[in-house]
C-alpha positions in Angstrom: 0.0 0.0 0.0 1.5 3.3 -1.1 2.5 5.7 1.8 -0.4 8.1 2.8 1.0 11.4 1.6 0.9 10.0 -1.8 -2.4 8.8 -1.4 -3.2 12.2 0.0 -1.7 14.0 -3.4 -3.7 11.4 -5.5 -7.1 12.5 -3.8 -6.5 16.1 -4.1 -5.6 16.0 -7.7 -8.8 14.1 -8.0 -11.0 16.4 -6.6 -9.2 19.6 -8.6 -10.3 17.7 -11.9 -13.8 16.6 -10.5 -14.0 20.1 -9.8 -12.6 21.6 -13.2 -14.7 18.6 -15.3 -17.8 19.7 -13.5 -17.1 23.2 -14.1 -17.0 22.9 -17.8 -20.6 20.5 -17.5 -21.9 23.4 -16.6 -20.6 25.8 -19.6 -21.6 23.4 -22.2 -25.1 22.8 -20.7 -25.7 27.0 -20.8 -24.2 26.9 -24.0 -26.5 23.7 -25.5 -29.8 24.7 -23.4 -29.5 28.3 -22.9 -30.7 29.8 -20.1 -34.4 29.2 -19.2 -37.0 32.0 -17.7 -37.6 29.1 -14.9 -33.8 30.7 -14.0 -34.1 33.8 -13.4 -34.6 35.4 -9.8 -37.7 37.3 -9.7 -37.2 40.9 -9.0 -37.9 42.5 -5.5 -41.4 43.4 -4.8 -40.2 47.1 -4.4 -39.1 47.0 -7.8 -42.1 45.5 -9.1 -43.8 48.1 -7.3 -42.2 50.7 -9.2 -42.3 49.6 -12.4 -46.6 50.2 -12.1 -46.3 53.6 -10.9 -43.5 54.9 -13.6 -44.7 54.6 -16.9 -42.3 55.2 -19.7 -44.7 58.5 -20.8 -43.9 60.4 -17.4 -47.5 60.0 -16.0 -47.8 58.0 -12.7 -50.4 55.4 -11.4 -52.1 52.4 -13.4 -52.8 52.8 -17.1 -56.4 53.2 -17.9 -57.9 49.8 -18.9 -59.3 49.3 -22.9 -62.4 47.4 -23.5 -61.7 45.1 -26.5 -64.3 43.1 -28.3 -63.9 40.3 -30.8 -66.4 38.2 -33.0 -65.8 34.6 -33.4 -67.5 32.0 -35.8 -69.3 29.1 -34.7 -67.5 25.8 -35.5 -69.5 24.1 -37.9 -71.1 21.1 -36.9 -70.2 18.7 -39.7 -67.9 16.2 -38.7 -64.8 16.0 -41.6 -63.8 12.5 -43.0 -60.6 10.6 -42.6 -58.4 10.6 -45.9 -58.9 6.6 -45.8 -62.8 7.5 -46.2 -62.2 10.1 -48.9 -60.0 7.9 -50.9 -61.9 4.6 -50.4 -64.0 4.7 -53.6 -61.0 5.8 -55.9 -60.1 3.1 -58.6 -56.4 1.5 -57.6 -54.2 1.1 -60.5 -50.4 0.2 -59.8 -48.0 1.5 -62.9 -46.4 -1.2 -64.4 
């Protein structure tokens, strides 16, 4: 069995290249996945106060609220085919 300050050496060498192999893990996954909204701290709630009362137009407070309408068609209440039932009564021919 070698001598314990080699074995000693040998385990901190180890751990400097677990630590540096690790290290570059981590650069290649921000550089393959990006960096997700998930990761992002969340600002401070006094910042998020602010951010309502200063608007970029100089006027303070809330902005006034819009009333939007839309119209939207009513689905149609025919129920489409499958291509399989389209295509069933068409005449086979294989080229030869």
């Amino acid at each position: 069995m070698p001598p314990a300050e080699e074995l000693y050496a040998e385990n901190r060498s180890l751990k400097e290249e677990n630590a540096e192999l690790r290290a570059q893990i981590e650069w290649f996954k921000r550089k393959v996945f990006g960096r997700g909204q998930s990761e992002k701290l969340p600002a401070p709630p006094e910042q998020r106060s602010r951010a309502w009362r200063c608007r970029p137009d100089g006027k303070n407070g809330t902005p006034p609220l819009q009333l939007v309408t839309y119209e939207r068609r009513q689905p149609s209440g025919e129920k489409r085919l499958l291509p399989a039932e389209t295509f069933a009564k068409l005449p086979c021919t294989r080229p030869s």
